[in-house]
N, C-alpha and C positions, 0 to 999 in steps of 0.2 A: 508672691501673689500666685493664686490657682489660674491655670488655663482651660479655657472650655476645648473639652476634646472630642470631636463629635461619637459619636454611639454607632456603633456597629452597623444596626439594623438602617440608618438614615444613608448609609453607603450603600444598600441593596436596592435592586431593580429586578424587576417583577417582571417577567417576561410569558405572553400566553405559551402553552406547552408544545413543541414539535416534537411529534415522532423521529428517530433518527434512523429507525428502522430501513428506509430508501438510502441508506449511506452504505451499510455494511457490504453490501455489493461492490460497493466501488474499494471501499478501505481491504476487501477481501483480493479482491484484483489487482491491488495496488500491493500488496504485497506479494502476492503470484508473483508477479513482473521482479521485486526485487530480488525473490527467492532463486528466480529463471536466472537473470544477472549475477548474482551473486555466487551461487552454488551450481548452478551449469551451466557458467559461459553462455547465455544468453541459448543455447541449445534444448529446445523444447523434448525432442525426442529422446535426450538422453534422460532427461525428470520421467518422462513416460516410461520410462525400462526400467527406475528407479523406484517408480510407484507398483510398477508389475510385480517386481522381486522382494519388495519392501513393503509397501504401502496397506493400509488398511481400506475396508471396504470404502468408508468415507471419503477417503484420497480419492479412489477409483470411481467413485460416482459423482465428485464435483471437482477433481482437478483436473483430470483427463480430456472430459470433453472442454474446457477450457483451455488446456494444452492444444487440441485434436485444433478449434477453433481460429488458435494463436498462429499454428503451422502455416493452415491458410492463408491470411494475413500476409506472413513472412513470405510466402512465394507470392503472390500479389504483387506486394512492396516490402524490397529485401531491404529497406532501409529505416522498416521499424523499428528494428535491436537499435539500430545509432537513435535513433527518437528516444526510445524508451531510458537510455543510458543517459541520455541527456536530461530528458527531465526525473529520473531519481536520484542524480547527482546533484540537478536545483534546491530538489523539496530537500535531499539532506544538507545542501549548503543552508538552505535557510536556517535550519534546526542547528546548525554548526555556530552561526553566527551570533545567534542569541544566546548559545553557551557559552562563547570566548574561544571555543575552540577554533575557528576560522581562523 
């Protein structure tokens, strides 16, 4: 005997359209911070020597003053690198756990 298997199209949901355009800033940011963590020790100034010697104009007109911004911050509150390290080791646990890799 056949079984009814539903159709594709009756699984789909219709959702009005969002711009996502207001994210990229943040998804853009958020990877800064891992890049800052990952690749220089959490040390803004050395990314900024890095982009002086290295970098292309683009670096130098939207990472910089984002670094220059960050610095600030750090002497502020020198206990944002532990913040930051803390939650980008969450968002990758999360993505760990749902691979099996956790």
């Amino acid at each position: 005997m056949l079984k009814a298997v539903p159709r594709p199209e009756e699984d789909i949901q219709v959702y009005d359209w969002i711009s996502n355009q207001q994210f990229i800033g943040i998804a853009e940011n958020f990877a800064r911070i891992q890049i800052l963590l990952t690749l220089f020790d959490g040390l803004p100034e050395k990314w900024i020597q890095f982009i002086r010697a290295y970098g292309s104009p683009e670096e130098r007109l939207r990472d910089i003053p984002f670094l220059e911004e960050l610095k600030k911050r750090m002497e502020a509150d020198p206990e944002i690198v532990q913040d930051m390290r803390r939650i980008v080791g969450e968002v990758s646990n999360l993505f760990a756990r749902r691979s099996g890799n956790a």
